[in-house]
SEZASE-622212 format. One record per residue (C-alpha): x, y, z; residue number from 1; residue in one letter. Coordinates in pm, 1 decimal. Example, Ala and Ser with C-alpha at 12.3 -4.5 7.8 and 13.67 -1.06 7.14 Angstrom:
{u = 1230.0; v = -450.0; w = 780.0; i = 1; aa = A}
{u = 1367.0; v = -106.0; w = 714.0; i = 2; aa = S}
//
This chain:
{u = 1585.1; v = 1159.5; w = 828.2; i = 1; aa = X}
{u = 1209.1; v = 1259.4; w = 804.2; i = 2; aa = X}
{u = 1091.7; v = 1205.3; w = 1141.2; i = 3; aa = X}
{u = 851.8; v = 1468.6; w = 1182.3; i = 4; aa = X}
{u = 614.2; v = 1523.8; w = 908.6; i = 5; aa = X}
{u = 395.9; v = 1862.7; w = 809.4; i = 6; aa = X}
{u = 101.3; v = 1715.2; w = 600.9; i = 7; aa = X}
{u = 34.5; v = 1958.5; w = 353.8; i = 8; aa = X}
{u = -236.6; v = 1738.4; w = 282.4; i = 9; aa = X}
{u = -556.1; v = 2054.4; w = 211.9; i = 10; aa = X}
{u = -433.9; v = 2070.0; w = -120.6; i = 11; aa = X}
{u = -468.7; v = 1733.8; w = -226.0; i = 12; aa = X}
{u = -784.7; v = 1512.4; w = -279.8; i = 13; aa = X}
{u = -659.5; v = 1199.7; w = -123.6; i = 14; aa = X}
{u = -453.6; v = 1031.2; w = 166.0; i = 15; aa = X}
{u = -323.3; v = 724.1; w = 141.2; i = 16; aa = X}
{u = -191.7; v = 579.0; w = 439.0; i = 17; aa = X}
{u = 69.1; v = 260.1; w = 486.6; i = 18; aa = X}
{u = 152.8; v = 106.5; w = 764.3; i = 19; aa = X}
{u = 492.7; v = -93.7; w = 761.6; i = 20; aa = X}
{u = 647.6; v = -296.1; w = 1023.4; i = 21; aa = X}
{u = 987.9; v = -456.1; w = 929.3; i = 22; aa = X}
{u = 903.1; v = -488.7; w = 521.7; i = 23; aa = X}
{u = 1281.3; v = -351.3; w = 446.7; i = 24; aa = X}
{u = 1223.9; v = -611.9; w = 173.2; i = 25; aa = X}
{u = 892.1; v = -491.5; w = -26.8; i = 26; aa = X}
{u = 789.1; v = -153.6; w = 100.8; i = 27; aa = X}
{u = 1027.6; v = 68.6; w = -176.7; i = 28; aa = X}
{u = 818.0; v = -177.1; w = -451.0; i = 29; aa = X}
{u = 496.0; v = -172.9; w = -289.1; i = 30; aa = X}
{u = 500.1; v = 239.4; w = -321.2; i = 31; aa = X}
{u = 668.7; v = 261.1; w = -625.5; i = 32; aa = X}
{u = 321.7; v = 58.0; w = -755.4; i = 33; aa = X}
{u = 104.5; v = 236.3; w = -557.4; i = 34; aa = X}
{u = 214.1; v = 571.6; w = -710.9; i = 35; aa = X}
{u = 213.2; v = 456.1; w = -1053.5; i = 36; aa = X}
{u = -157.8; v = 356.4; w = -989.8; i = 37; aa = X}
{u = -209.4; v = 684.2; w = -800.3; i = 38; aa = X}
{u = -41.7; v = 865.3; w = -1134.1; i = 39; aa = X}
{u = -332.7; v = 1129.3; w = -1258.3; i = 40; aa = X}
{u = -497.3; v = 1130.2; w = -916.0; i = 41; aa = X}
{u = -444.2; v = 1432.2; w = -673.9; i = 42; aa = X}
{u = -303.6; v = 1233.8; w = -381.5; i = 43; aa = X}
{u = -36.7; v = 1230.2; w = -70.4; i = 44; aa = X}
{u = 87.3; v = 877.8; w = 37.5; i = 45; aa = X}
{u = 194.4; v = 890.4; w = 429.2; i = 46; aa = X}
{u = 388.4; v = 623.7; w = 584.9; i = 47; aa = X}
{u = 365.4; v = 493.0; w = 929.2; i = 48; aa = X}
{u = 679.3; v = 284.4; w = 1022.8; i = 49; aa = X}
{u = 569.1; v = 129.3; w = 1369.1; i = 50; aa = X}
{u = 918.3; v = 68.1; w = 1516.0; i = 51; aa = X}
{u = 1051.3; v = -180.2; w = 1280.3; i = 52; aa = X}
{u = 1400.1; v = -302.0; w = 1348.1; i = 53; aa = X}
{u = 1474.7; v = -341.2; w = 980.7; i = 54; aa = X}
{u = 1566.9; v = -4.2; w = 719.5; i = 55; aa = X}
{u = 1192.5; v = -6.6; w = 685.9; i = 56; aa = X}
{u = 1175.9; v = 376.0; w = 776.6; i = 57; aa = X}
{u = 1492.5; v = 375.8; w = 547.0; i = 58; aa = X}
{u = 1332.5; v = 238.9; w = 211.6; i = 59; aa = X}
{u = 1006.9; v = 470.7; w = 242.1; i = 60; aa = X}
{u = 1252.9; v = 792.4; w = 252.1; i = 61; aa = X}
{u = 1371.0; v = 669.3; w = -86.1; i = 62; aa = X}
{u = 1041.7; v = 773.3; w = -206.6; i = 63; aa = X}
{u = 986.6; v = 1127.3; w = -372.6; i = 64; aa = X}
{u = 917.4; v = 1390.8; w = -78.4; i = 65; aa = X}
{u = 639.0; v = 1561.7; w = -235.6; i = 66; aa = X}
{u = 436.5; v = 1250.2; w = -264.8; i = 67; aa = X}
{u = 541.3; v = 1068.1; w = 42.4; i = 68; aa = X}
{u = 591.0; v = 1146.2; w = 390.1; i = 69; aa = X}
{u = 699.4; v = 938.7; w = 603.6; i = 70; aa = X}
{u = 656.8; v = 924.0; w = 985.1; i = 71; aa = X}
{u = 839.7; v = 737.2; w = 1286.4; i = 72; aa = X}
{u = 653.5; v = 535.8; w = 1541.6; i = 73; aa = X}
{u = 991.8; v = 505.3; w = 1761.0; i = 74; aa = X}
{u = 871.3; v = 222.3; w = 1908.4; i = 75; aa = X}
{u = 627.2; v = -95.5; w = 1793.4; i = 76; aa = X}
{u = 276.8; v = 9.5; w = 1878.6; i = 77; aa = X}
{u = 45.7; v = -164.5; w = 1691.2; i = 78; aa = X}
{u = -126.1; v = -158.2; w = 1330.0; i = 79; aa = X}
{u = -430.0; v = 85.8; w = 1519.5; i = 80; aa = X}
{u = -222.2; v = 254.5; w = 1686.1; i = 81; aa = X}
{u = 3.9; v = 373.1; w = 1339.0; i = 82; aa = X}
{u = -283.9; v = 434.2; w = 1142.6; i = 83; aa = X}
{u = -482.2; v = 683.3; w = 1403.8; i = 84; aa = X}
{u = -107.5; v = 845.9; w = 1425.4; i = 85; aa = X}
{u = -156.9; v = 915.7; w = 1062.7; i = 86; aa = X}
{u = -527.6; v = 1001.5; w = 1051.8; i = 87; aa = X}
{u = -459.4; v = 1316.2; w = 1307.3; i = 88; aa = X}
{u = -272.1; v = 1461.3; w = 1004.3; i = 89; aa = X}
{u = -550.4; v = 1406.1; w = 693.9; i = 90; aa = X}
{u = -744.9; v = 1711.4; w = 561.3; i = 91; aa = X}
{u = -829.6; v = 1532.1; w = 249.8; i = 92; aa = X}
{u = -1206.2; v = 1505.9; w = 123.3; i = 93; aa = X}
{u = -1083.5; v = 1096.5; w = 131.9; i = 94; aa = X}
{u = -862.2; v = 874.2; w = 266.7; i = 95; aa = X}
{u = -741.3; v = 527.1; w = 215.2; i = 96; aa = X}
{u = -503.8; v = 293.5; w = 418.4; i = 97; aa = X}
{u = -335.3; v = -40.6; w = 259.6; i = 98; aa = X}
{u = -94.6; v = -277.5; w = 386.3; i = 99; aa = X}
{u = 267.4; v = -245.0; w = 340.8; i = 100; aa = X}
{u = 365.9; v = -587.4; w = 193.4; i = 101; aa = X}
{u = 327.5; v = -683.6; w = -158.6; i = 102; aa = X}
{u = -8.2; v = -918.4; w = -133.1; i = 103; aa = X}
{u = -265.9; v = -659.9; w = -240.5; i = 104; aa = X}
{u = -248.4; v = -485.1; w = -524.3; i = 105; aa = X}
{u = -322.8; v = -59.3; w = -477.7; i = 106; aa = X}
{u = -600.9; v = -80.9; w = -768.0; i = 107; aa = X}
{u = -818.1; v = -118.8; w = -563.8; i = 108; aa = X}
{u = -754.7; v = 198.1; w = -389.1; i = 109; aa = X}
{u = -921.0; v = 337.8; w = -751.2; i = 110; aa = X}
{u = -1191.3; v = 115.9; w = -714.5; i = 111; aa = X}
{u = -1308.8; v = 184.4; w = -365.4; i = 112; aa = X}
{u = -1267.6; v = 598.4; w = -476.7; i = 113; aa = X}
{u = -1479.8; v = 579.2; w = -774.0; i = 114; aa = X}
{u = -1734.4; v = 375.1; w = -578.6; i = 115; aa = X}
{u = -1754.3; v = 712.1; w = -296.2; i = 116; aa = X}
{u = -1731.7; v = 988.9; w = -589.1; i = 117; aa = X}
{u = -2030.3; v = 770.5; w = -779.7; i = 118; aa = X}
{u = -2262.5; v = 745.1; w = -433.4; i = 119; aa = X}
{u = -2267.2; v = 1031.5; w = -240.8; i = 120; aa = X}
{u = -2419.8; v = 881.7; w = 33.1; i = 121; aa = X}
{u = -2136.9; v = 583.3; w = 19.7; i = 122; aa = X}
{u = -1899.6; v = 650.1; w = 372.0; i = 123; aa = X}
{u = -1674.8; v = 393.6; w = 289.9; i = 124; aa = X}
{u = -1574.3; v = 111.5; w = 47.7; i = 125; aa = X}
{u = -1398.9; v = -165.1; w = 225.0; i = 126; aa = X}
{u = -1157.1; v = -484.4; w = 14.8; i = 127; aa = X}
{u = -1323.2; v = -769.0; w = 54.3; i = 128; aa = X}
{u = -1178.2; v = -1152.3; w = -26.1; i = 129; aa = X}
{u = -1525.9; v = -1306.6; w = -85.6; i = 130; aa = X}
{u = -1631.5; v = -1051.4; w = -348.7; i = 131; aa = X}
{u = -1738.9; v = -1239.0; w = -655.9; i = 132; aa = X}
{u = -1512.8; v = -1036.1; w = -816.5; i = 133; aa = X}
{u = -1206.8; v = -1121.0; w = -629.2; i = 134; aa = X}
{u = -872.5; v = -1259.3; w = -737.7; i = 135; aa = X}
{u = -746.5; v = -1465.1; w = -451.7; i = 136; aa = X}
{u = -637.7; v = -1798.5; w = -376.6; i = 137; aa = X}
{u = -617.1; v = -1978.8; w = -51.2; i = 138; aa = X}
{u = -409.7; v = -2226.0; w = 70.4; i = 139; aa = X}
{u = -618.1; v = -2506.6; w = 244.2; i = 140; aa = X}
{u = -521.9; v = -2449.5; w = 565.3; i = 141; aa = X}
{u = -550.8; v = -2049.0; w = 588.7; i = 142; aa = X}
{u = -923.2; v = -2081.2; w = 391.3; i = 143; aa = X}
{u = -1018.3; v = -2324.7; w = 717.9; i = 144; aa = X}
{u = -931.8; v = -2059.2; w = 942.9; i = 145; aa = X}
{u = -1012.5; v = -1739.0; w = 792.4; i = 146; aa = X}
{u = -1346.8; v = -1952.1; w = 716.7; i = 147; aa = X}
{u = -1346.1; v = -2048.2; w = 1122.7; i = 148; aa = X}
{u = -1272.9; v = -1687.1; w = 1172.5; i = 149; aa = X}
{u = -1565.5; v = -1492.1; w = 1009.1; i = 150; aa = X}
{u = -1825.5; v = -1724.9; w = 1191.8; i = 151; aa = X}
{u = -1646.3; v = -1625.3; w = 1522.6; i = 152; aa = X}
{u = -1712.3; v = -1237.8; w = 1441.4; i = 153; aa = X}
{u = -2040.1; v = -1261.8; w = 1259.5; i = 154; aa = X}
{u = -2156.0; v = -1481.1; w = 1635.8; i = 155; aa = X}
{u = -2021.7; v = -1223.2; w = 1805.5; i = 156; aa = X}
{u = -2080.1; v = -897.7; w = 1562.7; i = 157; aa = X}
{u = -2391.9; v = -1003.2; w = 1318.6; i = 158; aa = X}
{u = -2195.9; v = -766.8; w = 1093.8; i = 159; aa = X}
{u = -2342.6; v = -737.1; w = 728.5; i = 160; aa = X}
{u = -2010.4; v = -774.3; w = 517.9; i = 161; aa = X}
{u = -1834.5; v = -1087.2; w = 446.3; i = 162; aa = X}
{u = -1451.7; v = -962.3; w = 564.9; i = 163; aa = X}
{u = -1379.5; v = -754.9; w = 859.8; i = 164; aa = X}
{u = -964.3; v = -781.9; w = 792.5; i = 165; aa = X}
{u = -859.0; v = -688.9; w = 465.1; i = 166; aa = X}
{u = -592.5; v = -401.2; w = 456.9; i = 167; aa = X}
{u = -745.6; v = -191.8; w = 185.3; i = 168; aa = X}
{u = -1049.2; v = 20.2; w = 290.7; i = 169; aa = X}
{u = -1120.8; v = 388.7; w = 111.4; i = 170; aa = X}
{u = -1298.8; v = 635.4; w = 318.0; i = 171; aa = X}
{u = -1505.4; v = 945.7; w = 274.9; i = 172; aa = X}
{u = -1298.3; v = 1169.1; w = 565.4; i = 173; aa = X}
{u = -1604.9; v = 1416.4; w = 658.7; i = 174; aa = X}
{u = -1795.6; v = 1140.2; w = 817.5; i = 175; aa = X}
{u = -1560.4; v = 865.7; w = 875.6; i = 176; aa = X}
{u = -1233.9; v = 1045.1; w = 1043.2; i = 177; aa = X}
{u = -1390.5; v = 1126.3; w = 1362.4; i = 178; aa = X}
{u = -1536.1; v = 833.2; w = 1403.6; i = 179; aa = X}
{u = -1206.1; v = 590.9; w = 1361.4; i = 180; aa = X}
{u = -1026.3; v = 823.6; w = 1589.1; i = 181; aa = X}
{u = -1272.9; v = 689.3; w = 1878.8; i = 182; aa = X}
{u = -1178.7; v = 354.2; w = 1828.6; i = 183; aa = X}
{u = -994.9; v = 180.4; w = 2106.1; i = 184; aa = X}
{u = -834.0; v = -78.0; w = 1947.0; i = 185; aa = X}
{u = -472.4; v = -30.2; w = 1877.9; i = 186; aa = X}
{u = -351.1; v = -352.6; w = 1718.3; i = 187; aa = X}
{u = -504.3; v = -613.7; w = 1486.5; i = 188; aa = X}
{u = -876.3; v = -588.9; w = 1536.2; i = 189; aa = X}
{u = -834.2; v = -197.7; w = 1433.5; i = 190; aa = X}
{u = -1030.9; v = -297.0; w = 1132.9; i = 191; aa = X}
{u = -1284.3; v = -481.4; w = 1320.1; i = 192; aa = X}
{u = -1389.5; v = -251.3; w = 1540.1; i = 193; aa = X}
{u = -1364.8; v = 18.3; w = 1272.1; i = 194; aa = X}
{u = -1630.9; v = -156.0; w = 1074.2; i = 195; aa = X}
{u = -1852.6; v = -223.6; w = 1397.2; i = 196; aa = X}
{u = -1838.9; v = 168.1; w = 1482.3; i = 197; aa = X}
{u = -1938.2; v = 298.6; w = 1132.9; i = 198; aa = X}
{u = -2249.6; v = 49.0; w = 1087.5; i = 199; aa = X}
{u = -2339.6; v = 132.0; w = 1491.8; i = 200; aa = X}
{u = -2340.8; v = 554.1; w = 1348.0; i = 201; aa = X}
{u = -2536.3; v = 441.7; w = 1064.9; i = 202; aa = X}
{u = -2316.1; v = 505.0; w = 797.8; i = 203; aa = X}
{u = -2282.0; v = 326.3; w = 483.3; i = 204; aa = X}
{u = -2035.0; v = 81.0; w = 399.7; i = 205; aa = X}
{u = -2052.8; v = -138.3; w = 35.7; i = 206; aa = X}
{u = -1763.5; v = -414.7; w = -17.2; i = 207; aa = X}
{u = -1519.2; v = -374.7; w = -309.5; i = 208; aa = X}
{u = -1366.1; v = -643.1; w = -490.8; i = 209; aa = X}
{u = -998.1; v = -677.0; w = -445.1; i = 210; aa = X}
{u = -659.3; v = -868.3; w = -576.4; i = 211; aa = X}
{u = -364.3; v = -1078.3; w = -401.7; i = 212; aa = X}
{u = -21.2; v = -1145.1; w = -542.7; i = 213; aa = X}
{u = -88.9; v = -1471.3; w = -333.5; i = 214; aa = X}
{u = 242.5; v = -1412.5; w = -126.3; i = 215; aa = X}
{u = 51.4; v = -1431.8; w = 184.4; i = 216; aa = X}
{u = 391.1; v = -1274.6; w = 362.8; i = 217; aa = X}
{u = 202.8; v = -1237.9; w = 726.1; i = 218; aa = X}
{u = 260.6; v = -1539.7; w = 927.8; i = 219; aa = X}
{u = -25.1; v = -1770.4; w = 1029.7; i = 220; aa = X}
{u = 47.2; v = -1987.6; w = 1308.5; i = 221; aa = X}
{u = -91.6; v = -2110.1; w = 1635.4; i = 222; aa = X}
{u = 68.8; v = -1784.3; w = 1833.5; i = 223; aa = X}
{u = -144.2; v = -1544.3; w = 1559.9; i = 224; aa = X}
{u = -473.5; v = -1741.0; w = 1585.3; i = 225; aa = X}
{u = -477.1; v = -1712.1; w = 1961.8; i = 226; aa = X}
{u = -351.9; v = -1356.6; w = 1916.0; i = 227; aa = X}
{u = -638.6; v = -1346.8; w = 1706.2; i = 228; aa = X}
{u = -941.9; v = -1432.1; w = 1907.4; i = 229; aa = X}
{u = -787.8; v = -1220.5; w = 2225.9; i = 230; aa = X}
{u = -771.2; v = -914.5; w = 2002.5; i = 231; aa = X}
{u = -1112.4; v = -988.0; w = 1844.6; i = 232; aa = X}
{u = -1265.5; v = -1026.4; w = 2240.0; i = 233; aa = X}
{u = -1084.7; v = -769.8; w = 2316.5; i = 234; aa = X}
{u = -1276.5; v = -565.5; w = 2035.8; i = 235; aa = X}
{u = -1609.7; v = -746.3; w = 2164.4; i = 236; aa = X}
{u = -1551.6; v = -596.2; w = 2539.5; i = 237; aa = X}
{u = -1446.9; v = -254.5; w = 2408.8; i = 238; aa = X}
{u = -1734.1; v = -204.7; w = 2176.9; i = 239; aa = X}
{u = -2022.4; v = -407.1; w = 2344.0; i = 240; aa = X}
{u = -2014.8; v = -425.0; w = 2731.9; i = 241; aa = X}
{u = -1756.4; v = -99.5; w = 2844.7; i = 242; aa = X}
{u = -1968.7; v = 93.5; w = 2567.5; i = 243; aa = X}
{u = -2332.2; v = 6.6; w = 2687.4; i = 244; aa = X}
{u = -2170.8; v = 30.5; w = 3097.4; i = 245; aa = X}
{u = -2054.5; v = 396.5; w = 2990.6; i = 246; aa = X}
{u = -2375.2; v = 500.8; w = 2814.4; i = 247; aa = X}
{u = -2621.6; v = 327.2; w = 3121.2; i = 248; aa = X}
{u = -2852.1; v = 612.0; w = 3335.0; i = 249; aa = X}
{u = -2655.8; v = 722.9; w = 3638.9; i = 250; aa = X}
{u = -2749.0; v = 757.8; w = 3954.1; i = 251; aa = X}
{u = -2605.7; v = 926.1; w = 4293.7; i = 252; aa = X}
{u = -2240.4; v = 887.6; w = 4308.4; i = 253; aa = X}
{u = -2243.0; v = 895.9; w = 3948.0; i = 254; aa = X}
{u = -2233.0; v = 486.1; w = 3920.4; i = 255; aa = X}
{u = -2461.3; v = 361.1; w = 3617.3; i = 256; aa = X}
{u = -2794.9; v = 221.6; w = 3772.1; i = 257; aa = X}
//
C-alpha cells in the first residue's frame, strides 16, 4: 500500500493533482486518460483519496508508480482540505488539479498549460462552462441552479469570471502555491475562495474553455444546494469580514480599533 508518498516532483515540469472520494468505479479510467493526454509532457499525477469507503485508494495504486503517487487522507476531510495535502508536496514550475470522476475531459489540462507558457504574466488558467468554446450540456434543472448560483457569488464576490466551480484549473506554482495554501476553506468553496484570493493579490487569471462527458456523476439535490450556500457564506465570512477584522489598526490590548 502507498500510504506515504516522497514527491520527487523537482524533476518534472508539472503536477497534476486528483482528488477522489469513493469513485472505485471511474478513477483507474479517468487516469489512464489523463496520462495518455499527459503522454510527451514532463509530468507527475498525485492522488488524494479523502477517506473513501470504496477501493478508491485501491484503483489509483493500479496506476504506474513512476507517474502516480498516491496519498491517503485516512479519514473524509474535504475537497480543500485533499488538495492543500497535495500542494505541500509540489516543486513543479506548474500545477494543475482535476476532478476524479469521468465528466471532464484532462485536455484541458493542455490547454490551460499552453495558455501560462504563451503569457508569462498569466498566474492561472481556470475551466470554465460558459466559455464560448465549451462543450457542455445542461439538464434544465441543474442550468436553473448553477444559473441561480453564479448571481449569488457575483452579489456577494463581483468576481470577473463567469465560473467559480469547475474542477480543472492550471496554475503557475511560483506565484500561486503560497497563496492557495492560505486559504481557509477546506471543502466545496475551495475553488471559490481560491479565485477570490488570487484576484485580491492581483494576479492574473484568464478562463479556458473546457469539455463534459455529460455524466454529471455528483449529486444535485436539496441537501447539496443548502450545503452550497453555507459553504459559499462560509467563504464570504472567511475572506471578507474575519480578513478585514484581522487586518483593522490595533489599539491597547491589542483589540482592532
Amino acid at each position: 500500500m502507498r500510504d506515504t508518498v516522497q514527491m520527487a516532483t523537482n524533476t518534472r515540469e508539472l503536477t497534476v493533482v486528483v482528488p477522489i472520494f469513493n469513485e472505485e468505479a471511474s478513477v483507474f479510467e479517468c487516469l489512464t486518460r489523463l496520462m495518455d493526454v499527459l503522454n510527451g509532457e514532463n509530468f507527475v499525477i498525485v492522488v488524494v483519496d479523502d477517506g473513501s469507503f470504496d477501493d478508491s485508494p485501491g484503483q489509483a495504486m493500479l496506476m504506474p508508480e513512476d507517474k502516480v503517487k498516491v496519498i491517503l487522507q485516512g479519514r473524509n476531510t474535504g475537497k480543500g482540505a485533499a488538495l492543500k495535502t497535495a500542494f505541500r508536496g509540489i516543486e513543479t514550475e506548474y500545477f494543475a488539479y482535476i476532478d476524479g470522476d469521468l465528466d471532464l475531459r484532462p485536455d484541458g489540462i493542455l490547454r490551460g498549460l499552453g495558455a501560462l507558457r504563451k503569457d508569462p504574466e498569466l498566474d492561472a488558467a481556470i475551466g470554465s462552462k460558459l466559455h464560448p468554446d465549451s462543450d457542455v450540456e445542461y439538464s434544465r434543472s441543474r442550468m436553473i441552479m448553477s444559473t441561480a448560483y453564479r448571481l449569488f457569488v457575483k452579489a456577494l464576490f463581483n468576481l470577473p469570471v463567469s465560473d467559480t466551480q469547475t474542477g480543472l484549473k492550471v496554475f503557475r506554482t511560483k506565484t500561486v502555491l503560497p497563496i492557495l495554501l492560505e486559504t481557509q476553506s477546506d471543502g466545496w468553496a475551495f475553488d471559490l475562495e481560491a479565485i477570490v484570493r488570487l484576484k485580491s493579490s492581483g494576479l492574473q487569471i484568464a478562463e479556458i474553455p473546457i469539455e463534459l462527458d455529460y455524466k454529471f456523476t455528483s449529486s444535485l439535490n436539496f441537501g447539496s444546494a443548502v450545503n452550497a450556500i453555507y459553504e459559499t457564506l462560509k467563504a464570504f465570512w472567511l475572506i471578507r469580514v474575519v480578513s478585514q477584522i484581522r487586518d483593522k489598526p490595533r489599539g491597547e490590548g491589542g483589540k482592532p480599533r
